[in-house]
N, C-alpha and C positions, 0 to 999 in steps of 0.2 A: 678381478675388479672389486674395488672396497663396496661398491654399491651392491654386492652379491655377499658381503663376509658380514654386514653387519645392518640392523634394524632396529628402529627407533619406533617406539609407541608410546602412548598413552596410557597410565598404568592408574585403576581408581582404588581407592580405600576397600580392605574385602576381599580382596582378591589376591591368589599368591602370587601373582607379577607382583602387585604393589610391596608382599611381604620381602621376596624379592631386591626390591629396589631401595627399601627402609632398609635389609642388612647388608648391602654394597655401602647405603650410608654410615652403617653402624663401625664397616669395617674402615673406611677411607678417616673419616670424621672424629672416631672415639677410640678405637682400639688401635690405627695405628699414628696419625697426628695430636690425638688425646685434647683438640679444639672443640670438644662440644662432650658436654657431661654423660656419659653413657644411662641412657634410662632403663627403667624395670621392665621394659614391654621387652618378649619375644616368642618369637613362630617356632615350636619345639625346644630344637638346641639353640639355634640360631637367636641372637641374641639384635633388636632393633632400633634404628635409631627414629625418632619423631618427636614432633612438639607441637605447643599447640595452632601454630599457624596453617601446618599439613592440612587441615580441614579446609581451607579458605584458598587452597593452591592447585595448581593443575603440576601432574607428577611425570618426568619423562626417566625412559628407563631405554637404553641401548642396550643390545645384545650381540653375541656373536652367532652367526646362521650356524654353523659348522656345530657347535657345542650348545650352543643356547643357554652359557656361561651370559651373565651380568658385568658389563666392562665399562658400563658410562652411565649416570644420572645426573637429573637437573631438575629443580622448580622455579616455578614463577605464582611465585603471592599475588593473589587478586584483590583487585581493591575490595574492601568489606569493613563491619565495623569495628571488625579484630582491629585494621590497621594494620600498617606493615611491619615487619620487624628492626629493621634500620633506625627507624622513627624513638622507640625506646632508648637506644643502645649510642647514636652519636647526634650531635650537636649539628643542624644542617645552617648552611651559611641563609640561606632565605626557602618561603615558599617558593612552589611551581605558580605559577600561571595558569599551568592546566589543571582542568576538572581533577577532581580527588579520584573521582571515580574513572580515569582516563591516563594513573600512575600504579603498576608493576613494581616487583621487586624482584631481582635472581636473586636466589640461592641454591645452597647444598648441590653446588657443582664439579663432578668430579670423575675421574674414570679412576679404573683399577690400576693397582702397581703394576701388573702385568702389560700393562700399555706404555707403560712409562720407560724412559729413555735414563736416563742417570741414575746412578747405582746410588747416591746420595739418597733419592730415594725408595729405591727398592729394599735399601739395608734397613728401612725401620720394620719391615716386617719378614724378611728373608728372601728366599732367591725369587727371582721376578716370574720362573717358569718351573716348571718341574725338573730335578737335577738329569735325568734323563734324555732333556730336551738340547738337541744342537745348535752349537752357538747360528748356525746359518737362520732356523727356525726363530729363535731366539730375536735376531735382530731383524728376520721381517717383520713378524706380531710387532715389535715396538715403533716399526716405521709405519704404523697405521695410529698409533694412538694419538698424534696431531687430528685427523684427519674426525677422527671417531667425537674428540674435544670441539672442533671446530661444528660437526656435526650438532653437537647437541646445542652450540650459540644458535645453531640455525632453525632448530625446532622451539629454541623457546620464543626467539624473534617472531617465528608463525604461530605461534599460541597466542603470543602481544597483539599480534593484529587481527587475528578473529577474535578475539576479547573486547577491542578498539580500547586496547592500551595504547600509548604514545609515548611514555617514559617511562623508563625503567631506575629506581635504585639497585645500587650493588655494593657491597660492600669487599676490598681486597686491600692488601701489599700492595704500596704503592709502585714499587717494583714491576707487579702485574699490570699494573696501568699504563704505566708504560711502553709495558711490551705491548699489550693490547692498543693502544696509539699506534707503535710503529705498524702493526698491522695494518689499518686502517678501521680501527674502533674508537671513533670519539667520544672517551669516558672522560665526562669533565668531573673535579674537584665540588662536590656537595658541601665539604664539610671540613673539621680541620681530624688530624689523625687522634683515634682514641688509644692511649700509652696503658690504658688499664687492660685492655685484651691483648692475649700474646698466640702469633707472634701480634705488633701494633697493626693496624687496618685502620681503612678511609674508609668514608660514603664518595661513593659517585653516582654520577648521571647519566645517562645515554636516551638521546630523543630518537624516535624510529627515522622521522625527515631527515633527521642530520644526518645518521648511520647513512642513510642509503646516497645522500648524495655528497656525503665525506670517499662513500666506496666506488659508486661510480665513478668519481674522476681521478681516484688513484689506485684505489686496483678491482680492477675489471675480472680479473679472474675471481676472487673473492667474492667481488658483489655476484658473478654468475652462479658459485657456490650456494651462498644464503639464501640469495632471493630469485634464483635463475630457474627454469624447468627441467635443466640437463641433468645428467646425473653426475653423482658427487667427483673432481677429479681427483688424482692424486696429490699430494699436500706439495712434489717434488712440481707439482706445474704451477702453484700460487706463486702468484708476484709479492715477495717481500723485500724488504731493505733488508734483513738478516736471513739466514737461514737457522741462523740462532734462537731466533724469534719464534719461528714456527715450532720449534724442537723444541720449547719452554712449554708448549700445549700438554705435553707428556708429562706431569706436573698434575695435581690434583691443586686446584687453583682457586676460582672463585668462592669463596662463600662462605662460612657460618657467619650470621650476623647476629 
């Protein structure tokens, strides 16, 4: 059962979970998509990624039960007087409506190459598993990394709502929005695409009300996922339009903004 292989916490500044969860970032983020400038800060050899917004963020860090290896991270920027990061970086088509203090931002979300499904991207950093490891092995670890990714959407949706956040920006590949649409993730267009960051990335939107009754009426297994009390199913029992879709989770996706 995936709900016995892997765990999700809340990791705070100080702490080696959070250093932890800063070098999953450093590794996903800077050493091997080279999308966010590698800083001077690290824990020993280990070398970290952070900025200044991490102070003003709540930090989630997955793990695997088995190994207690680091395989999935995400934040969610709180409203404060930093401000969000999106806000700097693209041009939004208008304000919210809602309270300043009642708008979220995801970033820095991502799981490890190990979780990931296409060799496209395992090859930026070498083999996905240890050469030793069979291909059988091989290809169940990566039929979980949907599943681990969808995970972490769903912890940071429950950090948005004990926070009484209600919107979130995010910034991706419009590509990615897409696929997250055919899911049933209604990320509206915020913004128009910035050509100066590569690869190029949008702002988008996602209201909590919307999500959940975009999900309720089109996939019901999903909305039980995110917001249900069951435990997590397997990614092979979600109702998508592709199976392609789901399989694009395996992808270190959302985020630097």
């Amino acid at each position: 059962m995936l709900a016995q292989k892997y765990e999700y916490s809340v990791v705070m500044p100080g702490t080696p979970e959070y250093e932890e969860y800063c070098a999953l970032r450093h590794e996903v983020f800077c050493a091997e998509l080279g999308r966010v400038p590698a800083c001077s800060e690290q824990s020993g050899t280990r070398p970290l990624e952070t900025d200044d917004f991490d102070a003003h963020s709540v930090h989630v860090l997955c793990r695997a039960f088995e190994t207690g290896e680091a395989v999935g991270c995400a934040r969610l920027i709180l409203p404060s007087f930093r401000g969000l990061n999106v806000l700097s970086r693209y041009q939004l088509h208008s304000q919210l409506d809602s309270e300043e203090d009642r708008v979220g931002e995801i970033g820095r979300l991502a799981i490890s190459s190990k979780l990931r499904r296409y060799r496209r991207d395992t090859q930026l950093v070498g083999p996905a598993l240890p050469s030793d490891a069979s291909d059988a092995i091989s290809r169940e670890v990566k039929r979980d990394g949907p599943t681990v990714a969808l995970g972490l959407y769903r912890e940071i949706f429950r950090l948005a709502s004990e926070h009484g956040i209600t919107h979130c920006y995010a910034a991706m590949e419009p590509s990615l929005s897409r696929m997250l649409n055919r899911l049933g993730f209604p990320f509206l267009e915020a913004g128009p695409i910035n050509s100066e960051i590569q690869p190029p990335r949008q702002p988008f939107l996602i209201g909590a009300n919307f999500l959940r009754s975009k999900l309720a009426s089109r996939n019901s297994c999903l909305y039980e996922f995110l917001f249900g009390d069951s435990k997590p199913a397997h990614p092979a029992s979600l109702s998508v339009n592709s199976t392609s879709d789901l399989r694009a989770f395996a992808s270190p996706f959302l985020t630097n903004v």
